[in-house]
LUMVEXVEX-989890 format. One record per residue (C-alpha): residue in one letter; x, y, z; residue number from 1. Coordinates in pm, 1 decimal. Example, Ala and Ser with C-alpha at 12.3 -4.5 7.8 and 13.67 -1.06 7.14 Angstrom:
REM residues 2
- A, 1230.0, -450.0, 780.0, 1
- S, 1367.0, -106.0, 714.0, 2
***
This chain:
REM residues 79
- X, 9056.5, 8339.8, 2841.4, 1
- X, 9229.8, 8607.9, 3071.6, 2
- X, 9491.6, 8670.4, 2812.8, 3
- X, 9252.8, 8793.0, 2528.8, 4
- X, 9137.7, 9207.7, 2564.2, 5
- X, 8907.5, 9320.8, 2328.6, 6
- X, 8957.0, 9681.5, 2150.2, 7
- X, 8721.4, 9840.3, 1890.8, 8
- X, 8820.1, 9763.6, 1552.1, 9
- X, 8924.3, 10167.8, 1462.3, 10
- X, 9142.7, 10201.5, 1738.6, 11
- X, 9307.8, 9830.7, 1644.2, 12
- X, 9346.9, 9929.6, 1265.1, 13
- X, 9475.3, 10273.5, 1373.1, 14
- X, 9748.0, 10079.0, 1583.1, 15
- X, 9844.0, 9827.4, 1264.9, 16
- X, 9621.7, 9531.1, 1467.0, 17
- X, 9458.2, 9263.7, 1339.2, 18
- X, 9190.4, 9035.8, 1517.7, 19
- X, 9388.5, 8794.9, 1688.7, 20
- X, 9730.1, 8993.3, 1675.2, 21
- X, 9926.2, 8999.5, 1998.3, 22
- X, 10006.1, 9303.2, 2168.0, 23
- X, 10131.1, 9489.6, 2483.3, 24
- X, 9974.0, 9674.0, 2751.0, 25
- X, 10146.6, 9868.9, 2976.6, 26
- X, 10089.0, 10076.2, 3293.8, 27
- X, 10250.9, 10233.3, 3524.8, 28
- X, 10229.0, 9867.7, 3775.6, 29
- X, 10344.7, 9675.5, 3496.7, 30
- X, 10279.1, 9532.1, 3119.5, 31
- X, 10103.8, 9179.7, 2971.8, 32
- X, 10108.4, 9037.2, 2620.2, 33
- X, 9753.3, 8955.9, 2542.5, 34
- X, 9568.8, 8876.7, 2217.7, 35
- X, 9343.6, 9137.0, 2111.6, 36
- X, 8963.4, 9081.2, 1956.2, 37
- X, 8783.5, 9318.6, 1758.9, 38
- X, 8450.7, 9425.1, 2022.7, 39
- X, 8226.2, 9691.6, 1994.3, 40
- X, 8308.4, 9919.6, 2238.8, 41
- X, 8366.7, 10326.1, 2215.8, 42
- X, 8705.8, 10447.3, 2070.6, 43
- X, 8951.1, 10405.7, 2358.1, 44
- X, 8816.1, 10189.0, 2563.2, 45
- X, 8992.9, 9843.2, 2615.2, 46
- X, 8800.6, 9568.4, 2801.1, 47
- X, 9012.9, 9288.3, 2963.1, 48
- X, 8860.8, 9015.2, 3207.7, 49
- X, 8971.2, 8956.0, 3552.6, 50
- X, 9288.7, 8741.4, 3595.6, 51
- X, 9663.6, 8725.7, 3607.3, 52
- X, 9683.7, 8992.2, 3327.9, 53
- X, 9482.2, 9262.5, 3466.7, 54
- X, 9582.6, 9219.4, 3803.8, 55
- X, 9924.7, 9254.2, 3631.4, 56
- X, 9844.2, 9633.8, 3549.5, 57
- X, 9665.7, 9759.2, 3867.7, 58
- X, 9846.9, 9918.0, 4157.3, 59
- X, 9799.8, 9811.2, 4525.7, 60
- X, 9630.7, 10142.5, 4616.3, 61
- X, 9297.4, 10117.4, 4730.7, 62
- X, 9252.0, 10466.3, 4856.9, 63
- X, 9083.0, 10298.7, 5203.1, 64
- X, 8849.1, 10089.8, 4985.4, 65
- X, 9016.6, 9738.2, 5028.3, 66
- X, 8995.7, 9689.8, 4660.5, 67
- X, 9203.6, 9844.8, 4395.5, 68
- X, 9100.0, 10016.4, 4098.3, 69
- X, 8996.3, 9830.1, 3806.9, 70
- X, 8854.1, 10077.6, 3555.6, 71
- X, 8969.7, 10391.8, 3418.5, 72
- X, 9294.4, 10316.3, 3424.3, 73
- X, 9563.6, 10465.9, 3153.2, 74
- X, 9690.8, 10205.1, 2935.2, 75
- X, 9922.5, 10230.5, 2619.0, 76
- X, 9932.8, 9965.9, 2351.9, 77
- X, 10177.2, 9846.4, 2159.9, 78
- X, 10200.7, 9606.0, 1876.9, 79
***
């Protein structure tokens, strides 16, 4: 599913998240609803597959590459 991300389970408690609650990420492209899961990954690190969503939050910039960037990017989430 391209609408789930997963978060680690600190950083979801520290935002008021549950596994499973719905939330927002935004960029500066644009922002997605998506579910979130509780993964283990390092504190501040959100993981979300390739789709409709993440292509939602990456610019068109690809700095002569011919592909965008995909990781690193800022994101803030919101319940």
């Amino acid at each position: 599913m391209t609408r789930q991300a997963e978060i680690n389970g600190d950083d979801m408690a520290e935002l008021g998240l549950a596994d499973g609650d719905e939330a927002t990420l935004k960029t500066d492209e644009g922002e997605v609803r998506v579910v979130l899961r509780v993964a283990d990954l390092p504190r501040g690190l959100i993981f979300l597959p390739m789709g409709r969503c993440a292509n939602a939050l990456i610019g068109v910039e690809t700095e002569g590459t011919g592909m965008p960037a995909f990781k690193g990017l800022s994101v803030e989430v919101r319940p």
